[in-house]
C-alpha positions in Angstrom: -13.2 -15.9 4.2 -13.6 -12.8 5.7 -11.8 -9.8 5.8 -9.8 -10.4 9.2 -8.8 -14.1 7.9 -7.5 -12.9 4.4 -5.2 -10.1 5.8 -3.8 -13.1 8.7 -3.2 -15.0 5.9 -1.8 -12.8 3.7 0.5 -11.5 6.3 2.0 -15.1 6.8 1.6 -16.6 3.6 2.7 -13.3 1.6 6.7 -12.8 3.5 6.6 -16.8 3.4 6.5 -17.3 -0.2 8.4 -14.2 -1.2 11.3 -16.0 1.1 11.1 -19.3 -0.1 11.1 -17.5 -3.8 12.5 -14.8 -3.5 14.0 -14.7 -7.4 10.9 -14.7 -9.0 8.5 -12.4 -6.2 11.0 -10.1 -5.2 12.7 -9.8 -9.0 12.3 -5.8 -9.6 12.7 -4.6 -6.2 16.3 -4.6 -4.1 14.6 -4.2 -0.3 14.7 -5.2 2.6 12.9 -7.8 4.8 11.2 -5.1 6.8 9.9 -3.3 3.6 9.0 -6.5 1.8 6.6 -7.6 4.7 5.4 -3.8 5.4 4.7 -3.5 1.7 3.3 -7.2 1.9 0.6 -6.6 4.6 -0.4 -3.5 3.5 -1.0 -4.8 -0.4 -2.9 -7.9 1.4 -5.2 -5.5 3.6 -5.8 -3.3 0.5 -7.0 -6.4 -1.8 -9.1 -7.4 1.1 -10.7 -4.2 1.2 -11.4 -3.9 -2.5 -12.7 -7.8 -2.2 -15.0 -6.8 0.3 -16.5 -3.2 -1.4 -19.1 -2.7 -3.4 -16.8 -0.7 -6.1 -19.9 1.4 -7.6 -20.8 2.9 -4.0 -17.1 3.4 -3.8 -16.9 5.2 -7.1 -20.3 7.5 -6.5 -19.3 8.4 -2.7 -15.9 9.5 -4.0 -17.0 11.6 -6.7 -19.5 12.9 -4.5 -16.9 14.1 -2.1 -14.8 15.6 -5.2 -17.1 17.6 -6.4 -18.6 19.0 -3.5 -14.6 20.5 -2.7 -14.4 23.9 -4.1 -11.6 24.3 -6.3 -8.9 25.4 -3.6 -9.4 22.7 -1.6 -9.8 20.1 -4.1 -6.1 21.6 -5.4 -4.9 21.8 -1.8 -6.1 18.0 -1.1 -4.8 16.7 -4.0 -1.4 18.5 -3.8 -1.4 16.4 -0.1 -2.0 13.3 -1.9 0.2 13.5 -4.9 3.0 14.7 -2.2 2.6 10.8 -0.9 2.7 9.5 -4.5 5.5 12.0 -5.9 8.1 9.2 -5.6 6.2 6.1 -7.6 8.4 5.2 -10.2 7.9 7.2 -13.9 6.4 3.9 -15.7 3.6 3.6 -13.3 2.7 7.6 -13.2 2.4 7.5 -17.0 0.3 4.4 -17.5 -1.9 5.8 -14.2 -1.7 9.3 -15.6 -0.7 10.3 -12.2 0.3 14.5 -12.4 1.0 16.9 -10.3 -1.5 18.8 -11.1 -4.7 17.2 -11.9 -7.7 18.6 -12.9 -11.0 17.2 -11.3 -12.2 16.4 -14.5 -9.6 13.9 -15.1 -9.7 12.7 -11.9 -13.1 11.9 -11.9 -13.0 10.5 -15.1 -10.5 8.1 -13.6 -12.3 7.4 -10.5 -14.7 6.3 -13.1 -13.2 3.7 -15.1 -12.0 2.0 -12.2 -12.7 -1.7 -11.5 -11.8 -4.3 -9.4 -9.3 -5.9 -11.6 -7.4 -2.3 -12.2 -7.5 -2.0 -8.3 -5.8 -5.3 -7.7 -3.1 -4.0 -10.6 -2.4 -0.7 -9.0 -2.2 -2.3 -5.8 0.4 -4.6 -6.9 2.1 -2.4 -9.2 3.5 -0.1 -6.2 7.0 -1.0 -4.7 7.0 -2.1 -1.3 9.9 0.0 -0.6 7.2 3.6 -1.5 4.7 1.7 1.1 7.6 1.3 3.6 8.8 4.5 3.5 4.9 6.3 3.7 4.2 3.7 6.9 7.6 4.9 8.5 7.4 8.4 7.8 3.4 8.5 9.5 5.0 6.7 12.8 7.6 9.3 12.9 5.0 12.1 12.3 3.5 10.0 15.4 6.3 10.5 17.0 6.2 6.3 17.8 9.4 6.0 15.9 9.8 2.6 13.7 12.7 1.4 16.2 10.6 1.6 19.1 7.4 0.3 17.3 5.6 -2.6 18.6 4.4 -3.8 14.7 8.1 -4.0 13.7 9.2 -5.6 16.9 6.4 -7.7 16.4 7.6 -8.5 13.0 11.0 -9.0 13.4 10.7 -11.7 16.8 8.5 -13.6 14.0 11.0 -13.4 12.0 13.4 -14.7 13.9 11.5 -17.1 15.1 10.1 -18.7 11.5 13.9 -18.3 10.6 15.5 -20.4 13.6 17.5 -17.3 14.9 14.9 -17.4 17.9 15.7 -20.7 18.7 19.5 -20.2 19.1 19.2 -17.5 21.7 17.2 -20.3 24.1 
């Protein structure tokens, strides 16, 4: 299946069976429709692109990359990145050993140890409503707006149709 086909069907298949069980997918997160299927097709596109890499190239480019930073901008590129991940809950930071301030040691070091299966982990472990919240704030920084955005409106006249809503206004 390629990449494409796994993120269509992980977009339908994903908000599908979270509504039809919502009790058991949904369990440890209160949010909304919109987040759940935001956070749903974003977790889908990110497994499919850790499917479809070659995780050592992965690991050697980005270290690569790190250590050719000098240590200003590695400190002012990391302090963008941990400004996106400031708000993960204090459970995952720990076990991830996400800091505010990290030296490139550790980081690398992390970078490192990663595999496939700890991908797919961290990629589930984060709430929908973080993913939500970092795809609406980079459409507003777009200035598209998430009202006026076609992927939402997209989203919700799906929605309504999947849910029979659509059919009433006909």
């Amino acid at each position: 299946m390629n990449l494409f086909k796994a993120a269509i069907f992980g977009i339908i298949l994903l908000p599908i069976t979270g509504l039809c069980f919502p009790g058991y997918t949904f369990a440890l997160e209160k949010v909304s429709l919109q987040d759940r299927l935001i956070g749903s097709t974003f977790k889908t596109l990110a497994k499919g692109f850790v499917a479809a890499m070659d995780i050592d190239k992965f690991k050697k480019d980005n270290i690569s990359k790190i250590n050719k930073l000098n240590p200003d901008k590695y400190k002012r590129k990391y302090a963008k990145v941990y400004d996106s991940i400031k708000e993960l809950p204090s459970e995952l930071k720990i076990k991830y050993g996400i800091i505010k301030e990290m030296p490139r040691e550790q980081l690398i070091k992390d970078i490192e140890s990663l595999d496939k299966k700890k991908a797919y982990e961290l990629i589930n472990s984060v709430p929908d409503t973080i993913i939500a919240k970092e795809f609406k704030k980079y459409l507003n920084e777009r200035k598209q707006g998430v009202r006026d955005s076609n992927f939402v409106k997209e989203i919700n006249e799906f929605w309504n149709k999947i849910s029979g809503k659509g059919y009433a206004k006909q």
